[in-house]
N, C-alpha and C positions, 0 to 999 in steps of 0.2 A: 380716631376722631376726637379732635376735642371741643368741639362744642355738635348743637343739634338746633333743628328749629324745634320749637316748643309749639303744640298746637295749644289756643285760648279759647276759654268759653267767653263771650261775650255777652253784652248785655240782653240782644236780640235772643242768642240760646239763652240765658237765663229767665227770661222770662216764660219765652216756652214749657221750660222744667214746669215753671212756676205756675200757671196755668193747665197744664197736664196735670197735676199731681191735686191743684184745686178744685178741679175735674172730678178727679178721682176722692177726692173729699165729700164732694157736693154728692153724689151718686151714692156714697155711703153714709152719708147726711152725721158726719161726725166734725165738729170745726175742729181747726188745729193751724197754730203757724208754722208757716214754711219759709224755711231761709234759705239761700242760694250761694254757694262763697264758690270762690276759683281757686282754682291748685294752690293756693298758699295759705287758704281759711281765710280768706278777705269779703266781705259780704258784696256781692252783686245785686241780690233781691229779696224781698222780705213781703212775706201776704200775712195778714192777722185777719183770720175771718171771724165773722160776726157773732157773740157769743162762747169764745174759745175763751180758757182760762186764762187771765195776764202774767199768771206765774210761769207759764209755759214756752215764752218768749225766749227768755236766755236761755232755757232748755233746748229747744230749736236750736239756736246758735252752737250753741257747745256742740252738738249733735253732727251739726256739718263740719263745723272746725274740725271736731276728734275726725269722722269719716276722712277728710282730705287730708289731714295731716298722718294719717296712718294707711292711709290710701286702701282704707277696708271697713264693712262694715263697724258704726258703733257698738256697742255690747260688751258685756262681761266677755273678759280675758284670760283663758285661749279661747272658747267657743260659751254658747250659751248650755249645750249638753252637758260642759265639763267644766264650768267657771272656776275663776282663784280668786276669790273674795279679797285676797291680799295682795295680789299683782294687779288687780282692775281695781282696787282703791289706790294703791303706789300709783299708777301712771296718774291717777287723777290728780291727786297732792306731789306729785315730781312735776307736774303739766303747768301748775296754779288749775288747774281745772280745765285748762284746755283741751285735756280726752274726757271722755265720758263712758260708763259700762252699763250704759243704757241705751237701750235700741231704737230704730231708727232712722239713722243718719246712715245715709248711703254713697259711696263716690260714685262721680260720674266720668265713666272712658270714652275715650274717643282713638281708634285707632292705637287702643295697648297704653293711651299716656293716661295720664290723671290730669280732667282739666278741672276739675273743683269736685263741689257735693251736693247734695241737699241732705236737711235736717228735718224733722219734722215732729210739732210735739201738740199733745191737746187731746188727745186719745189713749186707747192702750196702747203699750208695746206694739201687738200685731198690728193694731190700727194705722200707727205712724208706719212701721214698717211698707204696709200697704199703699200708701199714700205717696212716701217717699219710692216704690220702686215705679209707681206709673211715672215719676219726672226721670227715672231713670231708662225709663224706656221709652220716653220721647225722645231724649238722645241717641238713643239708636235707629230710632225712623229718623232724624236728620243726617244721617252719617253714612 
């Protein structure tokens, strides 16, 4: 075969992530922004909640871009047990910065495809992580 249909997140699912995950923010009463991008690292949705750091914004971003574009969690690279401080700063500066080895950012599947990510920054590591996988498991209650 040489082409496929591509399934897409949309607007309508992004914002769900988007709300699940601020959900799960609010219940753990830590703010943080939450970014949303589709299969290409393109942003679909953006929440900056009240009180969260404004440094943490492009962090967010980077966070889902790296997820989707690598189609796996952000984080030091191979693993966070066993990082390479020198192959998870490379991808960063080979990227412009577009991966990140900071955790986080999580892709979002649907049926085995990659339809985007969410990022999420404003907390700890675990924190974001936590935040970021409640939008990821709304996507799988729609699906």
């Amino acid at each position: 075969m040489l082409t496929r249909n591509n399934i897409r997140l949309t607007l309508k699912g992004a914002r769900v992530v988007l709300a699940a995950a601020e959900s799960k923010a609010n219940d753990m009463r830590v703010p943080v922004n939450i970014s949303i991008v589709d299969e290409g690292g393109h942003l679909l949705a953006f929440g900056r909640m009240d009180g969260v750091k404004l440094s943490s914004i492009a962090v967010a971003m980077t966070k889902a871009v790296s997820a989707s574009l690598r189609r796996t969690a952000s984080g030091p690279t191979p693993t966070a047990a066993d990082p390479n401080v020198i192959l998870t700063l490379g991808l960063s500066f080979a990227t412009n910065g577009s991966l990140t080895g900071i955790r986080g950012g999580l892709p979002l599947f649907v049926e085995g495809q990659c339809v985007g990510a969410i990022g999420v920054s404003g907390g700890t590591e675990d924190e974001d992580v936590q935040v970021a996988q409640a939008g990821v498991d709304a996507v799988a209650k729609l699906t």
